[in-house]
C-alpha positions as CSV (number, residue, x, y, z in Angstrom):
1,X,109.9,84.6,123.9
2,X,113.7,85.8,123.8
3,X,113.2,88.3,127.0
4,X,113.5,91.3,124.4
5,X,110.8,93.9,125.4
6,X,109.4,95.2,122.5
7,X,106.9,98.0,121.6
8,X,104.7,99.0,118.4
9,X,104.5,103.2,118.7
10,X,101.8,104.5,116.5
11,X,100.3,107.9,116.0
12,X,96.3,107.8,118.3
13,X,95.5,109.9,114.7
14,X,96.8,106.2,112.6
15,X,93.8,104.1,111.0
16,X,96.3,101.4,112.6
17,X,96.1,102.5,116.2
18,X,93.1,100.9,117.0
19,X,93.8,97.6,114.7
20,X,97.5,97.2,116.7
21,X,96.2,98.0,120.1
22,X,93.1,95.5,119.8
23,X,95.7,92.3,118.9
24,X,98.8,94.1,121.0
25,X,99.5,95.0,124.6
26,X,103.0,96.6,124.0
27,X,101.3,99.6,121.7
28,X,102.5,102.9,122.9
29,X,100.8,106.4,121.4
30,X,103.6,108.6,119.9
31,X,104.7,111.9,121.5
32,X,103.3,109.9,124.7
33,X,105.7,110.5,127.6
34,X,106.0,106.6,128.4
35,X,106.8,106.5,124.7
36,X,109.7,109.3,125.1
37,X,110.8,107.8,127.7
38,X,111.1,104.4,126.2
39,X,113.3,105.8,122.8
40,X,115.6,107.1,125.0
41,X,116.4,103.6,126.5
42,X,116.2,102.0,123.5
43,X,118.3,100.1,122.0
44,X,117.3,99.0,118.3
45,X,114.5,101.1,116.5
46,X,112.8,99.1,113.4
47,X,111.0,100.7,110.6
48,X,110.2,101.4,107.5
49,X,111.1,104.9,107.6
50,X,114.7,106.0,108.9
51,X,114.1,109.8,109.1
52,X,114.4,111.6,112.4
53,X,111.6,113.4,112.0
54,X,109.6,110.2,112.0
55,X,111.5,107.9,114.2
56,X,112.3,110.9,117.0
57,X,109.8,112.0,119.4
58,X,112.1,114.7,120.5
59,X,112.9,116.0,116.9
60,X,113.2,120.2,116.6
61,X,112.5,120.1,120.7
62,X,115.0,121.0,123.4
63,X,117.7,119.3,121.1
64,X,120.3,120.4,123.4
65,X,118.7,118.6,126.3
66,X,118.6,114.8,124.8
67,X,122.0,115.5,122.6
68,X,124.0,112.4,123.1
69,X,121.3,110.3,125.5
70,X,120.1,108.8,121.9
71,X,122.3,105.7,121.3
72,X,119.5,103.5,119.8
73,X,121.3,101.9,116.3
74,X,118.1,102.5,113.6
75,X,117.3,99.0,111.5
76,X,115.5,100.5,108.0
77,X,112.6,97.8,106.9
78,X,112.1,99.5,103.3
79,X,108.3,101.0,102.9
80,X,109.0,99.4,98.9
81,X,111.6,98.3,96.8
82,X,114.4,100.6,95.8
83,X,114.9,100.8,92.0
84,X,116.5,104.5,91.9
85,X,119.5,106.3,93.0
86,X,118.0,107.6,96.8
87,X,121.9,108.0,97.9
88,X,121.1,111.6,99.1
89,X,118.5,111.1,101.3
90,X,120.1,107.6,102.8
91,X,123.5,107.9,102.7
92,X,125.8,107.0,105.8
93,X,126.9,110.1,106.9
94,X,123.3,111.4,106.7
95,X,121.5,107.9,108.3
96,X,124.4,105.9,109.6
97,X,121.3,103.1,109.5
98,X,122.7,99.3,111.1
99,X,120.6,97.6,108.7
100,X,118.9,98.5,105.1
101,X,116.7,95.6,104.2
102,X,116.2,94.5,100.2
103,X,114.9,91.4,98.4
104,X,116.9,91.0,95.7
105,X,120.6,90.4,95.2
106,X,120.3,93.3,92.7
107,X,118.8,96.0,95.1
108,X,121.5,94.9,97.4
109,X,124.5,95.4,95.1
110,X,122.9,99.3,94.0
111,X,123.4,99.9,97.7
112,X,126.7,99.1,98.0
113,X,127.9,102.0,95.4
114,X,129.4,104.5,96.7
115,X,127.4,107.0,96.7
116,X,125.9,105.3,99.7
117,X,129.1,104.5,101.9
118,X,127.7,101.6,103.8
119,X,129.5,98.7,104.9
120,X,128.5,95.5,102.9
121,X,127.6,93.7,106.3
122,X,124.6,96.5,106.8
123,X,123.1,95.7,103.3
124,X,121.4,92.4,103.9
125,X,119.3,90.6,101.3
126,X,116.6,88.8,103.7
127,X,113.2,89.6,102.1
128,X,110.4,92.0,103.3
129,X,108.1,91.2,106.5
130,X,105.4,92.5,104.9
131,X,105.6,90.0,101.9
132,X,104.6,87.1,104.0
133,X,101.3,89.0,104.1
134,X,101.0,88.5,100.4
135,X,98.7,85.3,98.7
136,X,96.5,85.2,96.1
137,X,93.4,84.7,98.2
138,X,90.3,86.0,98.1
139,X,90.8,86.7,94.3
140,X,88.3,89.2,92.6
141,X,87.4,90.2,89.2
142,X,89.4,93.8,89.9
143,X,92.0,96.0,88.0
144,X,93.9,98.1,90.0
145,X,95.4,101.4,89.1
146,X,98.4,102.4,91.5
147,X,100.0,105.4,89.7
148,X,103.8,107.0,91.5
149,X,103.9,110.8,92.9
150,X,105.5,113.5,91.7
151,X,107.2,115.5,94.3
152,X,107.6,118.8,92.3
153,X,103.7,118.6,91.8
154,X,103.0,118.9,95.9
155,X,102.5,122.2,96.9
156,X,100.1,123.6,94.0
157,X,97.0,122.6,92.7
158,X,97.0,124.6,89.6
159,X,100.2,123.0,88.1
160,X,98.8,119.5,89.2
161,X,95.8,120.0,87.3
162,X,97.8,121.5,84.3
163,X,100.2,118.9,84.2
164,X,100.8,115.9,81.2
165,X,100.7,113.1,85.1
166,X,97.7,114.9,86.0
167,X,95.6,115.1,82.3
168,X,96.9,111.7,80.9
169,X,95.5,110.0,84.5
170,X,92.3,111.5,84.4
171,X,91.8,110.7,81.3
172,X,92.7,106.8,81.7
173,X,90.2,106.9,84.6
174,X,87.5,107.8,81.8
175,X,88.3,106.0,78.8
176,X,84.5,104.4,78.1
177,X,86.2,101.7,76.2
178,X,88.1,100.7,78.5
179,X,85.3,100.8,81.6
180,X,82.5,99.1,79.1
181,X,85.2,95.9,78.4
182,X,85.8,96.0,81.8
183,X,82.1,96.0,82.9
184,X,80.9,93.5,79.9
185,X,84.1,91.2,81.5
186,X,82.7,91.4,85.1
187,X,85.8,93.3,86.3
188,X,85.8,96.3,88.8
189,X,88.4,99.2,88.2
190,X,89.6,100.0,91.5
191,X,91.9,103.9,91.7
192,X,94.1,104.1,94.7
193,X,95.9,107.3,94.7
194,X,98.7,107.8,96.1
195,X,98.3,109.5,99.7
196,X,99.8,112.3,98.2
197,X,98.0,112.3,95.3
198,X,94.3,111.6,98.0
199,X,94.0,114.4,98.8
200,X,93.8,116.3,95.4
201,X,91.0,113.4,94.5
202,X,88.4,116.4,94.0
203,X,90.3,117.6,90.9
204,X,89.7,114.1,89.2
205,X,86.2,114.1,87.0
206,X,86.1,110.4,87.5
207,X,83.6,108.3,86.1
208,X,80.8,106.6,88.4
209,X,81.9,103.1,87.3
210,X,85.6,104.1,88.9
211,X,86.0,102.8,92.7
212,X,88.3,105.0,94.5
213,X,89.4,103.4,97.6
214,X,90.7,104.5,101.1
215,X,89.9,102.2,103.1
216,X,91.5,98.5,102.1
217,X,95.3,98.1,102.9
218,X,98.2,97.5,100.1
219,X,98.0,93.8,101.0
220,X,94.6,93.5,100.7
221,X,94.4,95.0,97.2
222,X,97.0,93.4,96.5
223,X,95.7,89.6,97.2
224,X,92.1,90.3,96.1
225,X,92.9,92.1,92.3
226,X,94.2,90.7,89.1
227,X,96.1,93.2,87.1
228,X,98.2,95.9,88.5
229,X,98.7,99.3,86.1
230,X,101.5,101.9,87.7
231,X,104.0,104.3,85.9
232,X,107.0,103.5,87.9
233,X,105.9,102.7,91.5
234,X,107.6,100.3,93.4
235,X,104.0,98.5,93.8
236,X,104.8,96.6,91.2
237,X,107.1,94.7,92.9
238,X,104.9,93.4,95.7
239,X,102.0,92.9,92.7
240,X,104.4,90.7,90.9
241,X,105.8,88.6,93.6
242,X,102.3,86.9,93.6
243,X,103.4,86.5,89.7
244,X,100.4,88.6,88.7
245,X,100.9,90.9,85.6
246,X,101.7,94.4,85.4
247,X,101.6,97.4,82.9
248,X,103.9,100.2,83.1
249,X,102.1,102.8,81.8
250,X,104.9,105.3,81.5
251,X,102.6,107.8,79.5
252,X,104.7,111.1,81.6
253,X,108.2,111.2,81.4
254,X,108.2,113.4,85.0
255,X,109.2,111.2,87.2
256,X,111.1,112.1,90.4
257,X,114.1,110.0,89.5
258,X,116.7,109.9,86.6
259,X,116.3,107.0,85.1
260,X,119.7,106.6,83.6
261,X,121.0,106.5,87.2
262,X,118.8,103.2,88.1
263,X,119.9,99.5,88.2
264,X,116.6,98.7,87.3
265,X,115.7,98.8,83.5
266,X,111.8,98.6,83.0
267,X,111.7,97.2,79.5
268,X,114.3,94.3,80.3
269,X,114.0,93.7,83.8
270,X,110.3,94.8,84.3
271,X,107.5,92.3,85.2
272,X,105.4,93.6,82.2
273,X,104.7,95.7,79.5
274,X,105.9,99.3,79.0
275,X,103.4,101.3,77.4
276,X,103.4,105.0,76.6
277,X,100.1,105.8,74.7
278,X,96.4,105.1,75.8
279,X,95.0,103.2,73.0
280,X,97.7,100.5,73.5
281,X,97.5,100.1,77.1
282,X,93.5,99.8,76.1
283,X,93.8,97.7,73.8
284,X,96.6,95.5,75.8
285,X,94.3,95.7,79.1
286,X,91.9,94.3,76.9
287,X,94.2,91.4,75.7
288,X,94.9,90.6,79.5
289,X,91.3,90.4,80.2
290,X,90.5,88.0,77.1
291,X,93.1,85.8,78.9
292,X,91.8,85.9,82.4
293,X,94.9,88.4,83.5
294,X,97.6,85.5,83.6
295,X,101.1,86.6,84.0
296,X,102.9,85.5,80.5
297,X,106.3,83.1,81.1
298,X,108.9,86.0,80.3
299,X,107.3,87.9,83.1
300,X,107.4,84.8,85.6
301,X,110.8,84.1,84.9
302,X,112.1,87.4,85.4
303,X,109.8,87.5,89.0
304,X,111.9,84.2,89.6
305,X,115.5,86.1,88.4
306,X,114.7,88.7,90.7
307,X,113.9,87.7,94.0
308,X,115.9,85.9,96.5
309,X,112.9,84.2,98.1
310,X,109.7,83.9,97.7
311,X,108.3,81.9,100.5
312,X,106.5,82.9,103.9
313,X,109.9,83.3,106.3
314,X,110.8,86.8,105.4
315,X,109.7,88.2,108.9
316,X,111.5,85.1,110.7
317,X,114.9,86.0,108.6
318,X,114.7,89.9,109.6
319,X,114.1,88.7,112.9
320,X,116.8,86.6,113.6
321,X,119.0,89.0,112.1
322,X,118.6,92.0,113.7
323,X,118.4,89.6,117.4
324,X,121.7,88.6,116.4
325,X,123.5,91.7,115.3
């Protein structure tokens, strides 16, 4: 009630249409021309993804007849927690973004580097939104394997297949010791690709114990599951802020970043175990299991080093900062 008119715009195509125009009014389809015509009078654009092609429902179209009628200042949410160097995709003089959004002092002070050229003012450290969506109800028996993308591996499906990320995954999703402790133990083994990775799911020879979902959201598996295995996604971050465990299972050394460029050192700042060959992340699964998946104490207190907050006022912080500036 601050006489702002606001407006969710979602693709008509988005699993999320129907689920924001059922609890919203103010939902308008993209590309739509009440939609089009609304950007162009806008004046603050939030999301989680600040690229034109996302945010613009003009972009690659008659540029020459909305040049300079865009004067909406863009407010970047984060879509996950930025460990690496991303200063060439998000830059100022690429963006020019009045607000990037992180949770940790840490995350904050990477963005200040030059490489990025943002004022310190823009970097603010006020939490995610989507974290107040984060408890540890509904709690299942479930092990949940989130494993990162690799960009280089997009475009063909004979190199995925062939690849060390490819093999050492599918092979993980087999392992009969690992789906018999898991079964004996009660526990479900839930693969959520990610959606690059989805729709390549037909190359995986995945055992029939292996649930592969695509219809729960993040938060959802989140909440429900127990223990969180990845490689180096930032999933682990919102996994751990419910100070659940997690195993880096860093088995591929392909990953899309340079490590040596990152704030963010797995084996001493991580919120669990690094692990590079099967039989020890089977045998450390295991171990987890035994002890009904409880985060150990070194883990907690680097969840508690890391983050800034870690209440339910994220969203009321974001808020009243981007009303106020």
């Amino acid at each position: 009630k601050d006489h702002v008119k606001k407006y969710f715009t979602v693709s008509k195509d988005s699993k999320d249409y129907s689920r924001l125009t059922n609890k919203y009014k103010n939902v308008l389809p993209f590309y739509s021309l009440k939609q089009r015509l609304i950007y162009l009078f806008a004046d603050k654009i939030i999301s989680s993804h600040p690229d034109e092609n996302i945010l613009n429902p003009f972009y690659a179209k008659n540029g020459d007849l909305y040049s300079g009628l865009i004067t909406s200042e863009k407010y970047f949410l984060q879509h996950g927690v930025t460990k690496d160097n991303i200063s060439k995709w998000i830059r100022k003089y690429d963006k020019d973004l009045s607000l990037i959004l992180t949770v940790s002092p840490l995350e904050r002070k990477s963005f200040l580097g030059e490489d990025y050229n943002y004022s310190p003012e823009i970097i603010q450290t006020l939490g995610f939104p989507r974290f107040d969506n984060l408890e540890n109800n509904n709690l299942k028996k479930q092990i949940l394997i989130m494993p990162s993308w690799r960009e280089y591996l997009q475009k063909s499906e004979f190199a995925l297949k062939n690849s060390k990320y490819f093999k050492g995954l599918n092979d993980l999703l087999n392992n009969e010791e690992l789906i018999d402790y898991a079964k004996d133990k009660g526990y479900k083994i839930i693969f959520k690709p990610h959606p690059n990775l989805a729709k390549f799911r037909y190359l995986f020879d995945l055992d029939k114990n292996i649930i592969v979902d695509d219809k729960k959201t993040y938060p959802e598996l989140f909440n429900e599951s127990k223990l969180l295995i990845t490689d180096y996604s930032s999933v682990a971050f919102d996994f751990s802020y419910l100070k659940k465990p997690v195993i880096y299972y860093q088995y591929s050394d392909d990953y899309n970043f340079d490590l040596s460029k990152s704030y963010f050192d797995y084996k001493t700042m991580g919120f669990g175990e690094v692990i590079k060959k099967e039989d020890d992340l089977i045998k450390l699964i295991k171990d987890y299991l035994d002890n009904d998946c409880e985060m150990k104490e070194n883990y907690k207190k680097r969840v508690d080093k890391f983050y800034k907050y870690n209440d339910q006022n994220n969203s009321k912080r974001v808020y009243d900062w981007i009303y106020e500036n």
